[in-house]
N, C-alpha and C positions, 0 to 999 in steps of 0.2 A: 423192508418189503411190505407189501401194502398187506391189511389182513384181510382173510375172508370169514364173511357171516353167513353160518347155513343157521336157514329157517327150516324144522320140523313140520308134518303136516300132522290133522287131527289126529286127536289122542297119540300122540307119537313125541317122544324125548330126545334126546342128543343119541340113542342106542342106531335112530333111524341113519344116521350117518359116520357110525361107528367107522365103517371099514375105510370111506375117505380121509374123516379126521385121523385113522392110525397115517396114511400115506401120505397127506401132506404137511402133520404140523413137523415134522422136522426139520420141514425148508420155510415156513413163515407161520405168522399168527393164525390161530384158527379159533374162532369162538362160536358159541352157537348160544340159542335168547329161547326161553320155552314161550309158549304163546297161551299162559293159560291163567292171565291176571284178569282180563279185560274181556267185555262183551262185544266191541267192536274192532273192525280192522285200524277204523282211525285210533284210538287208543291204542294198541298193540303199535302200530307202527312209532307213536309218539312216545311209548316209550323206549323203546327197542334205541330210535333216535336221542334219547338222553342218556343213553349207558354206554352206546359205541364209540368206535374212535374215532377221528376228524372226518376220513375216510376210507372207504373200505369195498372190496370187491362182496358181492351177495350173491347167495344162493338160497330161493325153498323150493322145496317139495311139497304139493298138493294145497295143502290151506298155507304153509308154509314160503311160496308161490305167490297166493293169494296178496298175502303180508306183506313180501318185498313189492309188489308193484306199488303200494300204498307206501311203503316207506320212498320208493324213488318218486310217487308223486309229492310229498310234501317235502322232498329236499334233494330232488336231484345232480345236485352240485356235488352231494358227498359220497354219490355210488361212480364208481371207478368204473363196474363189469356188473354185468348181472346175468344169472343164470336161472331160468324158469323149470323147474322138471315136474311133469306130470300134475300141471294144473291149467287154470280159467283163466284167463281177464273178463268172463262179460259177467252177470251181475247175474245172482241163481235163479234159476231157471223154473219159474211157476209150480211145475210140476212135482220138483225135486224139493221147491221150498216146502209142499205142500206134506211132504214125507216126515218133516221133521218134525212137526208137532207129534207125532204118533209116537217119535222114536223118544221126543224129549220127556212127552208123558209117562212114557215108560221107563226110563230112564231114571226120573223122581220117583217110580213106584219102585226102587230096588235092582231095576233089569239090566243094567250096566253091561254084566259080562252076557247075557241073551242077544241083548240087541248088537251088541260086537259081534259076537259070534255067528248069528241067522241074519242078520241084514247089512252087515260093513264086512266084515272081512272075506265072506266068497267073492266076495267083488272086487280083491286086490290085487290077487297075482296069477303069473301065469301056472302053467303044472311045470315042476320040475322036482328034481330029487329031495330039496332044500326048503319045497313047501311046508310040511309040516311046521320045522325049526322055526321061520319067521313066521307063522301064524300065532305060535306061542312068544316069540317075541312080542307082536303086536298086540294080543293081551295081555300079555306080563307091562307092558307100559302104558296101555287104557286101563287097566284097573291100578297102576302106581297112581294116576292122573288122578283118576276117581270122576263121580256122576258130577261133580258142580264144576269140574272141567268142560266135560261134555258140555253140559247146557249152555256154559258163556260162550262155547265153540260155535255149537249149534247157531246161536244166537246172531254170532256176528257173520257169520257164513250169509247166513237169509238175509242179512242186512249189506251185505257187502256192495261198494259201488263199480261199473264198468271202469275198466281201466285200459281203452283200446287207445283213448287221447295220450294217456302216459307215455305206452309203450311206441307209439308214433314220434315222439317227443324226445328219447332217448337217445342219444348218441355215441355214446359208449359202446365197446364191444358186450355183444351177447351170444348168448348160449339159449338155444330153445331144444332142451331131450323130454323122449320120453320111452316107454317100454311101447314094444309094438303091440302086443296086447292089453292095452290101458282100456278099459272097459269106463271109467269113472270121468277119464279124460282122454278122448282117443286121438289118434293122430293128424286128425283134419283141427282139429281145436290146435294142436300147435306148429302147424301149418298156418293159422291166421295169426298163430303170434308171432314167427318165425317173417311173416309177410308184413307187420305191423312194424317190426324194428328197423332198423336202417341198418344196422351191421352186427345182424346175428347170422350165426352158423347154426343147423336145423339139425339134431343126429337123434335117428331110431333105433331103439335099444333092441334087438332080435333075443328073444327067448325070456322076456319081462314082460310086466303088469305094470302093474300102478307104483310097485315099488324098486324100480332099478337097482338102488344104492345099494338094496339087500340079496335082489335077485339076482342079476349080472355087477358086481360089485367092480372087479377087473375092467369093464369094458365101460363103467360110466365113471369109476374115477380116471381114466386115460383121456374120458372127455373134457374133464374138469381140467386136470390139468394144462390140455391142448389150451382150454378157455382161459387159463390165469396166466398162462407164459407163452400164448403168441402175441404178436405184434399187431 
């Protein structure tokens, strides 16, 4: 059975797909790649492609995302499926690149769990009962990561290239989800990547943010799976 690769998104470790990987490795391979060697997408992808296996079905999440477009651009012969959730294809966005200097200088000065705290994580999820719990997940795995994570993150984020020719180019079956409240990445952004594929399926996550897997966990691994065992 072919296996599938989940990609994490910033400061975020294999925890961020915890409840998928319990659901599906009992029926085939499931691995997942941290993304926190390298400054750029190109490098994360080149490596990510030297550890894998011949071929394999992909999945990221947010920077995670990011990464698999880059790994199907430089060898799309070995992605079977691909699954987009709650991220970009176009290349950062002036404004936003413009943010990250402040966060990355802060960042070197100590500020790790601040700048998580006051400026990335209100921006993840929706309100729900379960808020709390995965905000401290999602520090408890930005401060495992530590600041020289962040930065190489930061780094290759701002550097990242458009990847709308890739996903035009793709033929395989795809997956484009996301939470209906994705603030970070909202749902007209994957709407053009959903529009961009040639044989993806579009699903909006109701009562989610920017983190599905964690928020509605039930309802986006049902999509996964629809995505790795239909025809």
């Amino acid at each position: 059975m072919t296996p599938v690769i989940f990609l994490p998104g910033m400061m975020c470790n294999a925890r961020l797909f915890g409840p998928q990987i319990n659901a599906l490795s009992g029926n085939r391979p499931v691995m997942t790649f941290p993304l926190s060697r390298h400054d750029s997408v190109q490098a994360m992808a080149y490596d990510i492609l030297k550890n894998a296996p011949p071929d394999f079905a992909l999945a990221g999440l947010s920077m995670g995302g990011i990464v698999a477009m880059e790994v199907l651009r430089q060898a799309p012969e070995r992605v079977s499926r691909l699954a987009l959730l709650d991220t970009n294809p176009l290349a950062e966005n002036p404004e936003v690149k413009a943010r990250r200097g402040p966060q990355m200088a802060a960042v070197r000065d100590g500020k790790l769990r601040s700048v998580m705290r006051d400026e990335m994580k209100p921006n993840y999820l929706a309100d729900g009962p379960n808020r709390g719990a995965i905000l401290d997940l999602c520090m408890a795995m930005a401060t495992d990561l530590g600041p020289d994570v962040f930065l190489r993150q930061s780094q290759a984020l701002m550097d990242r290239p458009d990847q709308s020719a890739t996903l035009g180019a793709f033929t395989g079956k795809a997956l484009v989800l996301c939470g209906r409240e994705d603030k970070l990445c909202p749902v007209e952004r994957h709407q053009l990547m959903h529009d961009l594929l040639p044989h993806s399926a579009l699903e909006i996550i109701e009562g989610a943010g920017h983190l599905p897997t964690l928020e509605q966990p039930q309802k986006t691994t049902a999509a996964l799976i629809r995505w790795l065992e239909d025809t």
